[in-house]
N, C-alpha and C positions, 0 to 999 in steps of 0.2 A: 504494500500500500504506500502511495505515494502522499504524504502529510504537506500543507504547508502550515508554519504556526509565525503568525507575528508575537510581539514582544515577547519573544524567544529567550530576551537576555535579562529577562526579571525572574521571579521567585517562582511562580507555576508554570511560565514557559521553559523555563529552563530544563525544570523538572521532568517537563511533559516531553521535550526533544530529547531527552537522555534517555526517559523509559520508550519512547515510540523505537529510537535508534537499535537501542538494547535489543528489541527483538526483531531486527532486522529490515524496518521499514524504513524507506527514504523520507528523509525532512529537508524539508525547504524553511528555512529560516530567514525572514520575511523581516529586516531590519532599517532601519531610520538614517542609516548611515552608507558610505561604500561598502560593497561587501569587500572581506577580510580574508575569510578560510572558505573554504569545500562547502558548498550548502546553502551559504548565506544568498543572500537574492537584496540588494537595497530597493529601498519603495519610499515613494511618497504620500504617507495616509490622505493626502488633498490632489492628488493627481492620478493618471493611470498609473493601475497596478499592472507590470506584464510577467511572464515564466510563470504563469500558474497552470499553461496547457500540461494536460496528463495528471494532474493534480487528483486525487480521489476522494479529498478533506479538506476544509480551511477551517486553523482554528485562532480565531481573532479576541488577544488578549490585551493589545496595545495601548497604552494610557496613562497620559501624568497623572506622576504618584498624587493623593486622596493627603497621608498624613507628612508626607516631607516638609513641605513649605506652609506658612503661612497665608488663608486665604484672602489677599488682596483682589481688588477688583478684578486686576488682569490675569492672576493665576486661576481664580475661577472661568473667566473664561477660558484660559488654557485646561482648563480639566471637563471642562465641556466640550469644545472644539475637537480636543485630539481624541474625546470618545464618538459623537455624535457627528462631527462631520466625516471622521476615520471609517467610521461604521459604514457610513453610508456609500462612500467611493469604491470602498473594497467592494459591498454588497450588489450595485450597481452596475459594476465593474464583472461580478460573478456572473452576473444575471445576464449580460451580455455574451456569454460566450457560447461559443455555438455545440462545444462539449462541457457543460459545468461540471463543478465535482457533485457527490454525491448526497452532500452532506454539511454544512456550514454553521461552527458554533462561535458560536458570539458571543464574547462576556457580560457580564451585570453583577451585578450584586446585591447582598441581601439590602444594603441600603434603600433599594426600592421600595420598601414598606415604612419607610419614614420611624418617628418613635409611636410605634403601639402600644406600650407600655408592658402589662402582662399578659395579652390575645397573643395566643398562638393561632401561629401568622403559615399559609399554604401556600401556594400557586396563585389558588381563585382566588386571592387577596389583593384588592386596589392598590394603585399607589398612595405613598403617603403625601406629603404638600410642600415640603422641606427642600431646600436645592440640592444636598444627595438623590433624593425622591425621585426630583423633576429631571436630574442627567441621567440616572437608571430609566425612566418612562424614557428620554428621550434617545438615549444607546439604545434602546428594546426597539423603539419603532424604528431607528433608524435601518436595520439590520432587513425592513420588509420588503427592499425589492427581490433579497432574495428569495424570501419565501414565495413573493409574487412570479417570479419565473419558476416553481415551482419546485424550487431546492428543498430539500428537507434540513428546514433551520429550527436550532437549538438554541436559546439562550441563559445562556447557566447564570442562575442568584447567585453568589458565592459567597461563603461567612467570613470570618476570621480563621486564614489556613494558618497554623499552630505548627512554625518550622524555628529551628534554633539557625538557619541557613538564610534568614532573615526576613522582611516585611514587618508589620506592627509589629507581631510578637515577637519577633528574631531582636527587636531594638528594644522592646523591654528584659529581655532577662539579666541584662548586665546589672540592672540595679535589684532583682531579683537574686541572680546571685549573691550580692550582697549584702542583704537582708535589710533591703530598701525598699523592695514592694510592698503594697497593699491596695486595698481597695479602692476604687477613681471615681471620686464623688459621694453619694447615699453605698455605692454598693448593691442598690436590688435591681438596675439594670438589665434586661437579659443580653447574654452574648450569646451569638451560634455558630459553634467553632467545626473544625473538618481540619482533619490531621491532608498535611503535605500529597501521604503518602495515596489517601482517601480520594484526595478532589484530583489527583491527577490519574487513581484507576477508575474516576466518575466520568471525567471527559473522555475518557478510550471509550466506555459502557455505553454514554449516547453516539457516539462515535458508531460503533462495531452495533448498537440497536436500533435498526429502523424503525420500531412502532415511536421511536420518542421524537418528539419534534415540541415545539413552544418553552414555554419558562421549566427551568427545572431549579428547584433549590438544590445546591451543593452545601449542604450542612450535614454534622451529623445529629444522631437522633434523640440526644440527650442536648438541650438547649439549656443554659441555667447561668446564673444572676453572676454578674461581676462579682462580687464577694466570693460567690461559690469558688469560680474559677481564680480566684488569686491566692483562696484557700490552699486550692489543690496543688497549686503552683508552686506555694510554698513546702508543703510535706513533699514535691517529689522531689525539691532542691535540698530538704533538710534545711532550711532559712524560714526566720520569722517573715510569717506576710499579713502583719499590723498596723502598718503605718499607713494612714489612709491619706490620698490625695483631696484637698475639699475639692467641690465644682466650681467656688470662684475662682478658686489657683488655675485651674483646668482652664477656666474662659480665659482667664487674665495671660495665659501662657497661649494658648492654641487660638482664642479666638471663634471664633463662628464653628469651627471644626470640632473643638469639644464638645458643643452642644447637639449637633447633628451626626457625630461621628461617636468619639468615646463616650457620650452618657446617654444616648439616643438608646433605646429599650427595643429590640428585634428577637423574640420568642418564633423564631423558624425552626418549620421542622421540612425534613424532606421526602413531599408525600409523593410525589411525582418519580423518583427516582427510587423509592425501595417498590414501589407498584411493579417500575419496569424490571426488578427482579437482581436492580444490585444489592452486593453485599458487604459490609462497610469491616475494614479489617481494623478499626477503631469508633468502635460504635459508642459508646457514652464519654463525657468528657474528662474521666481523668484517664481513659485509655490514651486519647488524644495527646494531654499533655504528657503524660509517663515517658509516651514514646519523643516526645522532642526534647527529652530531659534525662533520657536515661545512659546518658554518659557523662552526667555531673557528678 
């Protein structure tokens, strides 16, 4: 099978080009820059995309980082843009060609559901109203001409992937380790986490299964409160995890992104994807973390 994956060189692309390679399938690595090495293909997310002929898969992860920077006017637009106008060239772009691939997933995530507080949150769940909300509805739609040419398109929610290899989590444990963490904010937030190892044999699963096509949550099935998970965090470091972060430190530091980001409440579960018959080799969440901790 011939793969292509953009943002190949972040924390699930990466991941996802190493396991597709691993077992012997060609990747096309679908990058922002010249290409480098064997594979790489450079693109422009606002221009045509070309080398996708033969292609049997696209999977579109490409996007300014969410928690790196501080959102100022224009970085919001840059985190919209490079998801929602990105989406749409590639999808466009797919939908045009006179052999498409098979198969075309597109990122999202659970931010789509805005803060719901404590509603456990599905598939058939509206967006929320919040500007994470409004760029997930708007990456979702943007992704429709391909399903309009008739591709079988995916767009995975995706939670909080729980890697020590980095993304949020991979930049909290350093003060974790230390026995600096604690709970971020009140603490009864929901988080929905999916281990590295999880969301990258989730995207092979809708990949390799045609009945799934639309939103699929990539979470796993044990969703539970910030406190909970900082708890857990701390017994599997063997580090107190008491020292609690307030939410005005949170606003006063992060800005607009801790409120919609780190203390926003998403109780996802994924109903969509245990239906289609996957099976999650970290199904409750201190499996999850165990496993990105269990060489401390």
């Amino acid at each position: 099978m011939r793969v292509a994956v953009s943002g190949a060189s972040g924390l699930i692309g990466a991941a996802l080009a190493e396991s597709l390679a691993g077992d012997g399938h060609e990747v096309v690595r679908l990058v922002r820059r010249a290409a480098r090495r064997a594979g790489e293909v450079g693109w422009d997310p606002f221009g045509e995309v070309g080398a996708l002929t033969g292609v049997d898969a696209v999977v579109h992860l490409a996007g300014a980082g969410i928690g790196e920077r501080r959102w100022t006017s224009a970085y919001k637009r840059e985190i919209y843009d490079s998801r929602v106008r990105g989406t749409a060239t590639l999808a466009s772009a797919l939908a045009r060609m006179g052999e498409p691939p098979r198969v075309f997933v597109s990122g999202s995530a659970v931010g789509f559901y805005g803060d719901a507080g404590e509603r456990v949150l599905t598939e058939d769940d509206p967006a929320g109203g919040d500007f994470l909300a409004r760029v997930c509805r708007d990456w979702e739609g943007a992704a429709g001409a391909a399903a309009d040419a008739g591709i079988r398109t995916v767009r995975i929610r995706t939670g909080l992937v729980v890697s020590s290899r980095g993304g949020a989590f991979g930049r909290m444990l350093p003060l974790f380790r230390l026995g600096l963490g604690g709970p971020l904010g009140g603490g009864r937030q929901y988080w929905s986490l999916i281990s590295l190892a999880d969301e990258v044999a989730a995207i092979r699963h809708v990949i390799d299964t045609p009945a799934v096509s639309g939103p699929v949550n990539l979470v796993c099935p044990d969703p539970v409160t910030n406190r909970e998970v900082t708890a857990s965090l701390g017994r599997a470091l063997h580090r107190p995890a008491v020292l609690p972060v307030p939410g005005p430190a949170l606003r006063l530091a992060l800005g607009e992104f801790a409120r919609t980001g780190v203390l926003a409440s998403q109780r996802v579960v994924p109903k969509r994807l245990l239906a289609s018959g996957f099976t999650f080799a970290h199904p409750d969440h201190q499996d999850v973390i165990r496993q990105a901790t269990h060489r401390v």
